[in-house]
C-alpha positions as CSV (number, residue, x, y, z in Angstrom):
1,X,9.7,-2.5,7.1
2,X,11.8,0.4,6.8
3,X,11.4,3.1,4.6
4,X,14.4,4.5,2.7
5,X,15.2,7.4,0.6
6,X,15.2,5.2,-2.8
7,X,11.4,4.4,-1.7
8,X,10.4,7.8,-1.1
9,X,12.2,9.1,-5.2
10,X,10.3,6.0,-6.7
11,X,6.8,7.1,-5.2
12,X,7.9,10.9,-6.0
13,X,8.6,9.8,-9.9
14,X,5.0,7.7,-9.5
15,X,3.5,11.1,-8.3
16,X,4.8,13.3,-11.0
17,X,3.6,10.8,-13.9
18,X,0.2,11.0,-12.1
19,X,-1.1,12.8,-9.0
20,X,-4.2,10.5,-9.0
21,X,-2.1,7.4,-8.6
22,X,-2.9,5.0,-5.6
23,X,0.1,4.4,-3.9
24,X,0.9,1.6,-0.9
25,X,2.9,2.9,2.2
26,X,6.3,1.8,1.6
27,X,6.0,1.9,5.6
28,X,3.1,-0.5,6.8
29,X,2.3,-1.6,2.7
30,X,-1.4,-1.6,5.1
31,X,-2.6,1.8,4.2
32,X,-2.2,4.0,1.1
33,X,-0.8,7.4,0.9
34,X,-2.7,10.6,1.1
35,X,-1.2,13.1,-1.8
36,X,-2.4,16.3,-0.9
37,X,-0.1,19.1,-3.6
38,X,0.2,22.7,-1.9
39,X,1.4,25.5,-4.5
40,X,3.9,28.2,-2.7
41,X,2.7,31.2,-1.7
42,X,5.5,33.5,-3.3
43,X,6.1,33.7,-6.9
44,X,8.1,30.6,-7.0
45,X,6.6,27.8,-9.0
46,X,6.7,24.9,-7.3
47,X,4.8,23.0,-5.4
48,X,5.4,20.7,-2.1
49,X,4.2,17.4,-2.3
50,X,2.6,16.1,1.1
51,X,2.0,12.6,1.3
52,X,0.5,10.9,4.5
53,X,0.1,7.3,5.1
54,X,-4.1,6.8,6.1
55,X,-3.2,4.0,8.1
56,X,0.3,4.3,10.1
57,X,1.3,8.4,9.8
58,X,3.9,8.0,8.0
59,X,4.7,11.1,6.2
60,X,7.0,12.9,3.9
61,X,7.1,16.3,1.8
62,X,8.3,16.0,-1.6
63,X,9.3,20.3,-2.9
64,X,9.5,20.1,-7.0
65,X,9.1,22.5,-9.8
66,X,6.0,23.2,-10.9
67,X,4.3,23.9,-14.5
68,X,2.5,27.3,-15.4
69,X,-0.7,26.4,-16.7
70,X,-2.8,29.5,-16.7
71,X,-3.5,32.6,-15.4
72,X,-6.2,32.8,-12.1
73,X,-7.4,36.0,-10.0
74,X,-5.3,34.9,-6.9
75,X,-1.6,34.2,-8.8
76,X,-2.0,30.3,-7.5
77,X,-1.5,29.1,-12.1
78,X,0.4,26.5,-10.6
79,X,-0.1,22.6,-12.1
């Protein structure tokens, strides 16, 4: 199966509704996709989006806007 840009938005919009959702590689539909959410290290809000297939690889980094949701020791408030 291949995997097109259209998949890769409709699994981004699934992310931002949820980060906990359980999502089926649009690649192999044999695994499900790792979501692992990595704030930037500057003062930019926004976060990338890494999301790894557990059985085939497939990959693919998602960068969006992030909320502020508090203050912590480090500057890493992002949501």
């Amino acid at each position: 199966m291949s995997t097109t840009a259209a998949d890769w938005i409709a699994i981004a919009k699934q992310v931002a509704a949820n980060p906990f959702v359980k999502i089926a590689c649009p690649n192999c539909s044999e695994g499900y996709l790792q979501i692992l959410i990595v704030p930037w290290e500057n003062n930019e809000p926004k976060v990338d989006v890494h999301l790894i297939c557990e059985h085939c690889g497939t990959r693919n980094t998602i960068t969006k806007e992030a909320e502020v949701v508090g203050s912590v020791s480090n500057g890493n408030a992002f949501g």
